[in-house]
C-alpha positions in Angstrom: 39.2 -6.1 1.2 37.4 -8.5 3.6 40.0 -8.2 7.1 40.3 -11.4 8.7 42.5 -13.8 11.4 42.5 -17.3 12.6 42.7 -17.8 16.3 46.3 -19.2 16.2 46.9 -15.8 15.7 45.8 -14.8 18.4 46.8 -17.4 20.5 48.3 -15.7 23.6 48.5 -11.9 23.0 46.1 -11.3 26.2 47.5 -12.2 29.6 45.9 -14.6 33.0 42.7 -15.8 31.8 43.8 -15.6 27.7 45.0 -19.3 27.7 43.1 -21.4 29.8 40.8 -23.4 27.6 41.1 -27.3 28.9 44.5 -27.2 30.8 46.4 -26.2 27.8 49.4 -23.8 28.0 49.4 -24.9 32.3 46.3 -23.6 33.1 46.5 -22.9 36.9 42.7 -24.5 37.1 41.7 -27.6 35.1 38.8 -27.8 32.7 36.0 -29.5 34.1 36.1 -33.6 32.6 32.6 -33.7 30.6 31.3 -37.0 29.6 29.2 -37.8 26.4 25.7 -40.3 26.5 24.8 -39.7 23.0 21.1 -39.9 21.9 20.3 -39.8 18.2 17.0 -38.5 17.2 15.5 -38.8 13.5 14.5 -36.0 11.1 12.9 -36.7 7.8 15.3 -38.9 7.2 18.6 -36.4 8.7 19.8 -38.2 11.9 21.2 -35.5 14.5 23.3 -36.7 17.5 23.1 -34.9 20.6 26.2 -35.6 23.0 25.2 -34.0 26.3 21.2 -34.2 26.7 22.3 -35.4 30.1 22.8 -31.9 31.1 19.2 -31.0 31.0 18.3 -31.8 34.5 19.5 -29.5 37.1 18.1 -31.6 39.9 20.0 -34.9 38.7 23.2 -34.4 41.3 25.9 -35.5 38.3 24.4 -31.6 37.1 24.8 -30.5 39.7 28.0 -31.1 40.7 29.5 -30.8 36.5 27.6 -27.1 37.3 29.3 -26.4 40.0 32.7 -27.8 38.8 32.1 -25.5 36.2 31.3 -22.5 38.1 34.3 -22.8 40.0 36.3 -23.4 36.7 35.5 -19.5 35.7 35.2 -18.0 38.8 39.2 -18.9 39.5 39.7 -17.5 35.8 37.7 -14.3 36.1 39.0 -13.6 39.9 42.7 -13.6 37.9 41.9 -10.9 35.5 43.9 -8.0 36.2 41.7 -5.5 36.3 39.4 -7.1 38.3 39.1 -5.1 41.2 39.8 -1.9 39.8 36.3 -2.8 37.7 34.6 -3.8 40.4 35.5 -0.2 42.3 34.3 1.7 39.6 31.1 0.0 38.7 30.1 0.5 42.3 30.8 4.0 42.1 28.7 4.2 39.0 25.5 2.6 40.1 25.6 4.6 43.7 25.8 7.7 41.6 23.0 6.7 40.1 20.8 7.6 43.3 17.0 7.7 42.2 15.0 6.9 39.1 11.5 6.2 38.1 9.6 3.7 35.9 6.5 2.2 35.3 4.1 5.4 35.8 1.0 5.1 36.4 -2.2 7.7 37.1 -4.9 6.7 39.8 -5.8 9.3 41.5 -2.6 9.6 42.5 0.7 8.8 40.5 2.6 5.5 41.2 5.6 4.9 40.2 8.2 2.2 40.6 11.8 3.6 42.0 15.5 2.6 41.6 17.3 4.2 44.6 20.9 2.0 44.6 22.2 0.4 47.4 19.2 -0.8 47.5 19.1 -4.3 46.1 15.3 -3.9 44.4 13.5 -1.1 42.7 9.9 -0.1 45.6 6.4 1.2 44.8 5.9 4.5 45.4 3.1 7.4 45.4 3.2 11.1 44.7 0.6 13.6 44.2 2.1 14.5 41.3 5.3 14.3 39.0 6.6 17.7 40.0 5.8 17.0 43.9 9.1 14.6 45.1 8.7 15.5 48.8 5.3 13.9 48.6 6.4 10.9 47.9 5.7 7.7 50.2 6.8 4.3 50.1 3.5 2.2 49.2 5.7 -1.9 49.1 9.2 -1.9 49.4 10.6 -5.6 48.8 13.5 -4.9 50.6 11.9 -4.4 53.6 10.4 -7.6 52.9 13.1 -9.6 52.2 16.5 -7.9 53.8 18.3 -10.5 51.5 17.1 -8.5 48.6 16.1 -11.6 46.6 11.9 -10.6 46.4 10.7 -8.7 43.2 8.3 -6.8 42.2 6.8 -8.2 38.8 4.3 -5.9 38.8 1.3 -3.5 40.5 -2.2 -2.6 39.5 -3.6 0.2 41.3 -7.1 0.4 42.0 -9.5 2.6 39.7 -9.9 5.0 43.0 -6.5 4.8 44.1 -7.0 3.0 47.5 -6.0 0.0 47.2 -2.8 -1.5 44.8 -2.4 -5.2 43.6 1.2 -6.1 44.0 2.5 -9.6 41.9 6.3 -10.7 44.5 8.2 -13.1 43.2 11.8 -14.6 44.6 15.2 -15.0 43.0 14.4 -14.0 39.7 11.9 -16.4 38.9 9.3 -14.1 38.0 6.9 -16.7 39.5 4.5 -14.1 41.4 1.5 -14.6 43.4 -0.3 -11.3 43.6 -0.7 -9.5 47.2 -3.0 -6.5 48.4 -2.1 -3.7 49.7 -3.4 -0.1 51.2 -2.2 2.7 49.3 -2.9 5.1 52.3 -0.8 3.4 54.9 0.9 0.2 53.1 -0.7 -2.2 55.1 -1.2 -5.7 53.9 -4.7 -7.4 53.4 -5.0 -10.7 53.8 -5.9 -11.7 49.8 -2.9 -13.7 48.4 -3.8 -15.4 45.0 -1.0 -17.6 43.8 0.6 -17.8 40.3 -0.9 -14.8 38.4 2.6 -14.7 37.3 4.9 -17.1 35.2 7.9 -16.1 32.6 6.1 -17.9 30.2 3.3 -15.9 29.4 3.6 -13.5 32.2 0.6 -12.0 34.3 -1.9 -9.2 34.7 -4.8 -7.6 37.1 -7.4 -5.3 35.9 -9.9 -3.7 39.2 -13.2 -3.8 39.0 -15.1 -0.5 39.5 -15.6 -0.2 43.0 -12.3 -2.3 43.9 -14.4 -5.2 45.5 -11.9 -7.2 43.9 -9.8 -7.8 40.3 -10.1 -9.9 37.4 -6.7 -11.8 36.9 -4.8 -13.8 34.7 -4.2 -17.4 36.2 -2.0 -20.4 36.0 -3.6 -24.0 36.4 -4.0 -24.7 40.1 -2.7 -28.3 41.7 -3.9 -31.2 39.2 -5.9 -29.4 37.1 -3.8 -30.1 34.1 -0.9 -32.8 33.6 2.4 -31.4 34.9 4.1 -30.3 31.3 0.9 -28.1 30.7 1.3 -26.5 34.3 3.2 -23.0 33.1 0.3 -23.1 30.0 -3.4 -22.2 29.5 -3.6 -19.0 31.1 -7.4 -18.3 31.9 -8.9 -15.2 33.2 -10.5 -15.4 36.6 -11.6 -13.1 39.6 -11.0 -12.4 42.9 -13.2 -11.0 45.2 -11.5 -9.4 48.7 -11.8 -10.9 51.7 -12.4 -14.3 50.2 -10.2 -17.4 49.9 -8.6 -18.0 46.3 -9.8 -21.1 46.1 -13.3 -20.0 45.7 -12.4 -17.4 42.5 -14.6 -17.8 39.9 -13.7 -18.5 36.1 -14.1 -15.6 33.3 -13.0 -16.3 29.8 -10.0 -18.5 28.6 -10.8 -22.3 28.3 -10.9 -21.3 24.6 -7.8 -19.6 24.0 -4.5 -21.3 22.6 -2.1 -23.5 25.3 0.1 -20.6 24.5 -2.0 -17.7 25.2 -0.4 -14.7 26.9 -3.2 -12.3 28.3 -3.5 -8.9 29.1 -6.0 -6.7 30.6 -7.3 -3.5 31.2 -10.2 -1.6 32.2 -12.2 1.7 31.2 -11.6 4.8 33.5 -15.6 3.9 35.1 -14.7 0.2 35.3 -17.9 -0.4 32.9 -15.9 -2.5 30.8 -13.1 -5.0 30.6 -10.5 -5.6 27.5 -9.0 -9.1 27.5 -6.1 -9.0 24.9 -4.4 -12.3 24.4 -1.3 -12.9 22.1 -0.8 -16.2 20.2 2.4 -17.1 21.7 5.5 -14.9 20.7 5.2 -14.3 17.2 2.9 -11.2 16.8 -0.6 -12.3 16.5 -3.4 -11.0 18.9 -7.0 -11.4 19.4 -9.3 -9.1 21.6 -12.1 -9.7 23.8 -14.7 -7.1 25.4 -17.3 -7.3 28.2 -19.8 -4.8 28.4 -21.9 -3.0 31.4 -24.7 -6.2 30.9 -21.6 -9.6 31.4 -21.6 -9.8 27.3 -19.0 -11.1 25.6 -18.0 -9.4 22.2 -14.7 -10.7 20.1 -13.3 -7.9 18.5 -10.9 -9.2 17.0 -9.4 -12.6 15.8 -5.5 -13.4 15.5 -6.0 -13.5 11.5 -7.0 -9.7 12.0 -3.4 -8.2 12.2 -4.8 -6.2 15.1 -1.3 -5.9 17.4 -2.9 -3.7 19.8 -6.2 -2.2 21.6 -6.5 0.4 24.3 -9.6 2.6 25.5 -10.2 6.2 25.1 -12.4 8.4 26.2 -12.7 11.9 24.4 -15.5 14.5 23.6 -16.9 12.1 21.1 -17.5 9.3 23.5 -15.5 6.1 24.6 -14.0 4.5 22.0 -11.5 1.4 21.4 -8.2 2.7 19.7 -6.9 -0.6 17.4 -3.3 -0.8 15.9 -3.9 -2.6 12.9 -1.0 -3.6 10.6 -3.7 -4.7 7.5 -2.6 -3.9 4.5 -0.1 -1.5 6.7 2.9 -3.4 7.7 4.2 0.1 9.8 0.8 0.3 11.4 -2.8 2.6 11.0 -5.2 3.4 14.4 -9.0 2.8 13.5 -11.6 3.2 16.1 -14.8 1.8 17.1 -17.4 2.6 19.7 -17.6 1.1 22.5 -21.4 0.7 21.9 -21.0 -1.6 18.6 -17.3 -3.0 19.1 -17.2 -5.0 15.5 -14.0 -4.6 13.6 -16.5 -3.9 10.7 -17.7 -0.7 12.2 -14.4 0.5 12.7 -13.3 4.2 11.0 -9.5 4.2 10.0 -8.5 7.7 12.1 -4.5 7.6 11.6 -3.5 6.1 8.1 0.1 4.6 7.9 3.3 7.1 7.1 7.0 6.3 6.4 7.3 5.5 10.9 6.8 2.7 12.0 3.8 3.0 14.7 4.4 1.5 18.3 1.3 2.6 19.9 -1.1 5.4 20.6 -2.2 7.1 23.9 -5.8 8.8 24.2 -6.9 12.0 25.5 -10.0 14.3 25.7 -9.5 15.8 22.0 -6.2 14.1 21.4 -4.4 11.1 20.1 -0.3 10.9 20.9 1.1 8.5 18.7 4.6 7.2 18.9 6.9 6.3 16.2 9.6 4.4 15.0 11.9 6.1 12.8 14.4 3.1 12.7 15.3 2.6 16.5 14.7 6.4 17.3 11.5 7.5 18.2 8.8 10.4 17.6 5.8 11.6 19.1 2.7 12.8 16.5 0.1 14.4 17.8 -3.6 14.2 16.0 -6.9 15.6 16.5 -9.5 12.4 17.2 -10.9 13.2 13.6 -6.8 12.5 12.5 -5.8 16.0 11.6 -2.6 16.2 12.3 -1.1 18.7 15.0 2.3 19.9 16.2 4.4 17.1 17.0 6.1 17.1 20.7 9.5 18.2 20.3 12.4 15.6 21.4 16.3 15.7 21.5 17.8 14.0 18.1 18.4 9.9 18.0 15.7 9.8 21.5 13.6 7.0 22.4 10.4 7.2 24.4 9.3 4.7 26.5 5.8 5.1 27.6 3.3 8.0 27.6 0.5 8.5 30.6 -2.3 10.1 30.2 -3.0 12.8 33.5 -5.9 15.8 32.5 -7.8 16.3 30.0 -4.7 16.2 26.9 -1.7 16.3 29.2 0.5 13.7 29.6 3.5 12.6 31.0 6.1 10.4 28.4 9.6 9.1 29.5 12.7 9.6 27.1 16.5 8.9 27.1 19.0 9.4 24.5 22.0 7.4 24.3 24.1 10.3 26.5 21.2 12.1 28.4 19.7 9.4 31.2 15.7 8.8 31.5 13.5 11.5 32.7 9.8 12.2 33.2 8.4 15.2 30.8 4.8 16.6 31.4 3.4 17.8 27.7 0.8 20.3 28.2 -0.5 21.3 24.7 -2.0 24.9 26.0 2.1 26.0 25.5 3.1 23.5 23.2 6.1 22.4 25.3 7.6 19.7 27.3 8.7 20.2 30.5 11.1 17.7 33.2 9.9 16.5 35.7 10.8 15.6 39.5 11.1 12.4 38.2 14.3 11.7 36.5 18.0 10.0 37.2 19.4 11.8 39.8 23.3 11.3 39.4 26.8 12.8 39.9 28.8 13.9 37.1 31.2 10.7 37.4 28.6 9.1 34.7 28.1 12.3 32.6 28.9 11.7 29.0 29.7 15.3 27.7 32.7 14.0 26.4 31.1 11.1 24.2 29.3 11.0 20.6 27.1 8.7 18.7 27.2 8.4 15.0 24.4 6.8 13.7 25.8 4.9 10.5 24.9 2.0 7.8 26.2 -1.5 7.0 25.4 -3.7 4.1 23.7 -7.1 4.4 24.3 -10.2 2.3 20.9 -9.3 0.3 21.6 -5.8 0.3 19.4 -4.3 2.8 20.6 -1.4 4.6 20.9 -2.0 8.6 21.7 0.7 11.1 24.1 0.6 13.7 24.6 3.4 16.5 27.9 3.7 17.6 29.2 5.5 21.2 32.4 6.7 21.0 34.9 9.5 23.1 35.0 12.8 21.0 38.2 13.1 18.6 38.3 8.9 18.8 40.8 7.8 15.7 39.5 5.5 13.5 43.0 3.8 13.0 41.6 0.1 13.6 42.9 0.0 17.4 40.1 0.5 19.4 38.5 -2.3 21.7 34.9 -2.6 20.5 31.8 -4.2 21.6 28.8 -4.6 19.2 25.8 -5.2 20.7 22.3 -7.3 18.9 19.1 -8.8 19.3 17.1 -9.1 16.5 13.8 -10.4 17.3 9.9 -10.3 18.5 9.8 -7.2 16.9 11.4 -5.5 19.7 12.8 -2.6 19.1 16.6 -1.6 19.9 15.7 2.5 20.5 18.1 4.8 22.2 18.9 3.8 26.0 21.4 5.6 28.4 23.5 2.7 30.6 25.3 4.1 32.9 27.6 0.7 32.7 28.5 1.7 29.4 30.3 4.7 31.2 32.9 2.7 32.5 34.0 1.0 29.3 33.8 4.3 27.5 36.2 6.1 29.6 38.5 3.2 29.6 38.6 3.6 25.3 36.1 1.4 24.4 33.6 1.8 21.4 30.2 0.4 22.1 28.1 0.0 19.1 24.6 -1.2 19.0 22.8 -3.0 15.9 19.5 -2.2 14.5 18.6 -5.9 13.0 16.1 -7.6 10.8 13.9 -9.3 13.2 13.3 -6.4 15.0 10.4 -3.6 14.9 12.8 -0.4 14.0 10.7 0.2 10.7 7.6 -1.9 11.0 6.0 -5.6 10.8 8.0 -6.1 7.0 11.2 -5.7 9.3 10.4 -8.3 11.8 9.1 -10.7 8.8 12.0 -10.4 7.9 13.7 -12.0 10.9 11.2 -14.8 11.4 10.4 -18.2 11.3 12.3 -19.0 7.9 14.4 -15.9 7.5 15.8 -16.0 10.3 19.3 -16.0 9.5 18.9 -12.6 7.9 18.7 -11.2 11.1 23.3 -13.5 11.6 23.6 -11.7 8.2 23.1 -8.1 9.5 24.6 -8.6 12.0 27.7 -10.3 10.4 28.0 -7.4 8.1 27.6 -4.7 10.8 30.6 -6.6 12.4 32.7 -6.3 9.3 31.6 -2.1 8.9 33.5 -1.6 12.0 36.2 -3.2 10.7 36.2 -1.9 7.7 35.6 1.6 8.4 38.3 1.7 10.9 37.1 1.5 14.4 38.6 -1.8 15.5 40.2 -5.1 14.5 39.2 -8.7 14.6 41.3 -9.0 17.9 39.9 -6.0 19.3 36.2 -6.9 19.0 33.9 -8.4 21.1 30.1 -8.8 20.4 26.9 -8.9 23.2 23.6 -10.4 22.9 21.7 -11.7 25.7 17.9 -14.2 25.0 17.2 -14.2 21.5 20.2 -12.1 21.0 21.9 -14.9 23.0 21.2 -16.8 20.2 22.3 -14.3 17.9 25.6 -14.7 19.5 25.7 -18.7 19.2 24.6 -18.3 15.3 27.2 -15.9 15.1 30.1 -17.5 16.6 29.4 -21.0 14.7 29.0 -19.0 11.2 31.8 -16.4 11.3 34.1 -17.0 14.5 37.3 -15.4 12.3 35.5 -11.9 13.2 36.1 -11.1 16.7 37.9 -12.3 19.8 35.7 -12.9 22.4 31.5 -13.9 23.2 29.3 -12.4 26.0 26.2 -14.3 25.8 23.2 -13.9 28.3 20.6 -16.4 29.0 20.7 -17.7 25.5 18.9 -20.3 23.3 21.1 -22.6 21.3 19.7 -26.0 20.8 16.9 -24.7 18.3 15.7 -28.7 17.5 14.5 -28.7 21.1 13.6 -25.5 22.0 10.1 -25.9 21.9 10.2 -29.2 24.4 11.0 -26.5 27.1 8.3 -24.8 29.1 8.9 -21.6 27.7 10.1 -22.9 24.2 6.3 -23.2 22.8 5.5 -20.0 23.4 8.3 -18.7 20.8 7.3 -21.5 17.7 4.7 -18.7 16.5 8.2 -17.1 16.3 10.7 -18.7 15.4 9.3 -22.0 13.9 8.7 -25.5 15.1 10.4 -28.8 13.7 7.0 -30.7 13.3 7.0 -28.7 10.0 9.5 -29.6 7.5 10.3 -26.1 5.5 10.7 -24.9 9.5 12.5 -27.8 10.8 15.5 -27.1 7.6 15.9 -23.3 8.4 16.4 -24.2 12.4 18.7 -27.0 11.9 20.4 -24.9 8.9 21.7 -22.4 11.8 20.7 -23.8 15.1 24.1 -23.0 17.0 24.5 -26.4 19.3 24.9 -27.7 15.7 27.0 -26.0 14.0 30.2 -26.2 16.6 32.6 -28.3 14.6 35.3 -29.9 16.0 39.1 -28.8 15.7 37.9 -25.4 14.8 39.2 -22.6 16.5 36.8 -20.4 18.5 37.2 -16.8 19.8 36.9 -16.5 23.9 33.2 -17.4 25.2 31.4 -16.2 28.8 28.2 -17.8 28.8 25.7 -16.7 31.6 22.7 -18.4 32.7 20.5 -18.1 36.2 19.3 -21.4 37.9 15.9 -19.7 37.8 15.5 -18.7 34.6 11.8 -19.0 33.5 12.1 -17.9 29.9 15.3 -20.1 28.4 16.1 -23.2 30.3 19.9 -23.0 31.4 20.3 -26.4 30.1 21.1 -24.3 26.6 23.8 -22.9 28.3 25.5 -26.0 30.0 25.0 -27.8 26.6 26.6 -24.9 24.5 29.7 -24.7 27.1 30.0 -28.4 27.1 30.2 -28.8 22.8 32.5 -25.7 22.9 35.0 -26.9 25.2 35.1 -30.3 23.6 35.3 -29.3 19.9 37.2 -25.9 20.1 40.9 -26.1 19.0 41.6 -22.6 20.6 43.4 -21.9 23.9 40.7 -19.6 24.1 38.6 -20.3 27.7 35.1 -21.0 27.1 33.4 -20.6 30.4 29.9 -20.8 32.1 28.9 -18.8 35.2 25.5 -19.7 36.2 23.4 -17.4 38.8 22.0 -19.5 41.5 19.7 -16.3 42.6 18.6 -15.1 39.5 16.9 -15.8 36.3 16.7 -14.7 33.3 17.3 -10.9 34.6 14.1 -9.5 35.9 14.3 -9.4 39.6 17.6 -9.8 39.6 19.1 -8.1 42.8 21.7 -5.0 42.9 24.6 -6.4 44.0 24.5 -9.4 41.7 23.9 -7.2 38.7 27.4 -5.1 40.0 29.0 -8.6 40.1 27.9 -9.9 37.0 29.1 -6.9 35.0 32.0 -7.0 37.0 32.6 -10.5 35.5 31.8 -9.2 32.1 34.1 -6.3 31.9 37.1 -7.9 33.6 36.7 -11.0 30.9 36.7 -8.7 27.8 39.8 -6.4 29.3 41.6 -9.4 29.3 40.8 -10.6 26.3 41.1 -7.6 24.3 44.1 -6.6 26.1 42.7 -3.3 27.5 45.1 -2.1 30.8 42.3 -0.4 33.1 43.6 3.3 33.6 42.9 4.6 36.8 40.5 8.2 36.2 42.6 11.5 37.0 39.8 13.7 38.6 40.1 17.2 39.0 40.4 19.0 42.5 37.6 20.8 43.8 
């Protein structure tokens, strides 16, 4: 039998912020007043009223100051919880524990690496001679030696093909809006080159050196009045840069051709001979390929029709070669090659044909292709011969993810992996033994976040049509499953991202306290291949509420919590996940953490970054589109007098990728409609974005915000740890 409650039931069981909604039951701090200036718009014929488009412009000062009223509003809510502080201790003691760890690898001559090393606000570039080698190490850019407010990021670094020089895209406050700077590898001085906006949220940014680093190709932004102002964050072009000269004199590549939504990538081969340009149609899957040989000829390799997801070089005994991912005809993927020499799909030769994983991508060697895999949210590593034999797959721990492979000699690589309970580390593979060793590059912590005492079961729930969706649930060994327990269930569900095993330390905290934290596998996603993300697309999107509504109701059902014990977490597209899920089934669970998340679906695509997601999630300029977004679009759906579990919304005034306004027009429809004394609350970032960049200490605060709303509401008393002497 289906378990369910109405919120009345619920009304007052959790204590200080439980009752706060408006300034029912004497709420100590009064809901912000929020006007209406309705606007009607028209939609084959459906009118749809929209209450609080006002709220769009965060420069109007009537915003500004409802923002603010609002902030303040949940800040005195959340500074009441009881557990508060107590969080906020323990969360600081978990990230310092967390003293080093590495990312973004790369091989130049030299390995780079970027490096986590908390209190420090933001991750650095470093340099090693190699992975096994930490006391080589040496700072290359550290941004907070930049910035001592710890607000500049790093979005990202190209190192030159020889090693000498590294391209460096800093951004500030989360914006992700990066100009690229150059710097010496040898001594980490600064050159003079600065090109502005190689770097927007929208479609993001790239460098690729040319051979004898005399300067980069780039991707670029429109400069000043080249295009009207609305097209300013679109038409990414490919330019170059050559040192020592002034930006305004780069010289244009490739691009005037490519969609207003194309987001571009590049690379180059080991010799610099040649340059890949791969640019992705928006959000929603579809690439196309370009290639310029040694003689400045342009070749397209492949067009957006081709189901080509993915092209990287290689350059074994039989000669340099372009690896494709193709998902024609094989929805979990195939790798064909072609030479370099004739690069027509036509002449490609298929070398890996699909199996029952789902293929992510493929890294080159000498004599060897590593392939990872997919196995629904856990991954594998199969190893083939460049004629496609297979070999001995690299051994991994059970229910593993890896994260990105690097190719160092001839076969060897490096490839990062985490489990769910083990943290990431850096393995060398070297195929002359057959094993995988650690590195000097892993998570140094204490045993404060060790997870010895904590299990995942991997299980299955039932959607509406049947299909079978996994969810991964953490839980303290000998947990009983007598419908108690605080829960979260975490989701996202989209792009054809895949939700594979990661270890968060955060999660260590909510763990010890009792907590189960289970993570959903949706439709949407890539966990078994292209047919899985179809799934979740454009018109079928609401499979992706469906799977997630039934894995809400397995936990339930199968014992590990209660309505009034659960909370769910989504943050982007899972954001709207959470908004679809609240408006649809809001009898389920007690309270909502959503992070930077979309929720007016009609207008999505009028925001800078909303174009970029039609290829994925559908546009309302075509009609069959326009009924599936306004069938679940969440702004819509909040009906008034209906009771609504206990919502944190949070939002960054710099957030790039979803406008806030979603945010501030979900809180303000909430608040209005919802008949719950449940609070419904808004805490918006004024130095972050959409959560890139974002700096140490706000990240401890913002989870302290986070955990010290769901104790309350799920009436969890924080128990302070008993550690053992010595």
């Amino acid at each position: 039998m289906r378990l369910t409650f109405t919120m009345g039931t619920l009304a007052g069981l959790a204590i200080s912020i439980s009752s706060c909604n408006a300034n029912r039951e004497g709420a100590a701090s009064p809901l912000p007043a929020t006007k209406k200036m309705p606007i009607t718009d028209k939609y084959y014929g459906i009118k749809v009223t929209d209450d609080y488009r006002w709220l769009n412009d965060l420069r109007d000062p009537g915003v500004r100051q409802w923002n603010d009223e609002q902030n303040h509003y949940s800040r005195a809510l959340l500074d009441r919880a009881p557990a508060r502080q107590m969080i906020a201790d323990r969360l600081k003691e978990i990230y310092s524990d967390q003293t080093t760890s590495y990312y973004a690898v790369q091989w130049r001559q030299a390995l780079f690496a970027m490096k986590r090393q908390p209190p420090k606000e933001q991750p650095f570039l470093v340099v090693l001679k190699s992975a096994d080698d930490a006391a080589s190490e040496r700072v290359v850019v550290d941004p907070n030696q930049i910035n001592a407010k710890g607000t500049t990021a790093i979005d990202f670094y190209v190192p030159s093909l020889d090693g000498r020089l590294v391209a460096v895209s800093l951004s500030e406050n989360g914006s992700e809006d990066g100009s690229a700077h150059v710097f010496e590898v040898a001594t980490g001085k600064p050159l003079p080159d600065v090109v502005p906006r190689v770097q927007f949220p929208t479609a993001g940014g790239d460098v690729a050196w040319n051979k004898d680093a005399s300067g980069f190709y780039y991707t670029r932004y429109p400069q000043g009045n080249e295009r009207p102002t609305e097209d300013a964050n679109f038409y990414q072009q490919v330019y170059f840069h050559k040192l020592g000269t002034p930006a305004s004199s780069d010289t244009y590549v490739i691009g005037k051709d490519f969609p207003r939504i194309a987001e571009i990538k590049l690379s180059t081969t080991d010799d610099g001979r040649y340059l890949l340009v791969s640019v992705a149609n928006g959000d929603g899957g579809e690439f196309a390929h370009y290639l310029l040989n040694p003689a400045g000829q342009w070749t397209q390799v492949t067009r957006f029709s081709d189901k080509i997801v993915a092209a990287v070089f290689g350059f074994g005994e039989t000669g340099q070669k372009l690896y494709l991912l193709s998902r024609d005809h094989a929805p979990k993927g195939k790798i064909l090659s072609l030479p370099l020499e004739n690069p027509r799909l036509a002449a490609s030769a298929t070398v890996v044909d699909e199996g029952d994983a789902a293929i992510r991508y493929v890294q080159p060697t000498a004599t060897r292709l590593y392939v990872n895999e997919s196995i629904g949210g856990p991954s594998q590593i199969q190893v083939f011969d460049l004629s496609g034999k297979p070999l001995t797959p690299i051994p991994l721990n059970p229910i593993s993810s890896v994260d990105d492979m690097v190719r160092l000699g001839e076969d060897e690589i490096l490839f990062g992996t985490q489990t769910f309970l083990d943290p990431f580390a850096w393995y060398r593979f070297e195929p002359a033994t057959g094993q995988a060793a650690k590195t000097a590059l892993y998570i140094d912590s204490t045993s404060s976040i060790g997870f010895s005492d904590t299990e995942v079961v991997r299980e299955f729930a039932t959607s509406k049509d049947g299909t079978k969706v996994p969810i991964n649930i953490l839980r303290r060994k000998g947990t009983r499953l007598d419908g108690q327990n605080p829960a979260i269930l975490y989701g996202y569900g989209g792009y054809g991202i895949i939700e594979s095993p990661s270890f968060s330390a955060r999660g260590r905290l909510w763990l010890e306290q009792g907590g189960i934290y289970a993570i959903a596998n949706l439709r949407g996603g890539g966990e078994y291949g292209e047919e899985w993300h179809k799934g979740g697309m454009l018109t079928q999107k609401q499979n992706v509420f469906d799977d997630f509504a039934a894995c809400i109701q397995y936990l339930i059902d199968a014992k590990y919590t209660n309505p009034a014990r659960l909370a769910i977490e989504g943050g982007s597209n899972g954001g709207l996940l959470m908004g679809a899920t609240l408006t649809q089934h809001p009898e389920l669970f007690r309270a909502v953490v959503s992070y930077v998340g979309i929720y007016d679906m009609l207008r999505v695509e009028l925001f800078p970054n909303g174009a970029f997601n039609v290829t994925e999630f559908g546009t309302v300029k075509e009609p069959s589109q326009f009924k599936a977004l306004y069938a679940y679009s969440p702004y819509h759906h909040v009906q008034d007098g209906k009771a609504y579990p206990a919502v944190l919304f949070l939002t960054g005034d710099n957030d790039g990728r979803v406008d806030p306004a979603n945010s501030r027009k979900m809180t303000a429809r909430l608040q209005a409609a919802t008949s719950s004394p449940l609070p419904v609350l808004l805490r918006t970032s004024s130095n972050a974005g959409h959560g890139f960049g974002t700096a140490l200490s706000e990240r401890i605060a913002q989870d302290t915000d986070v955990f010290a709303f769901l104790f309350d509401q799920l009436r969890m008393s924080y128990k302070p740890l008993v550690r053992q002497a010595g």
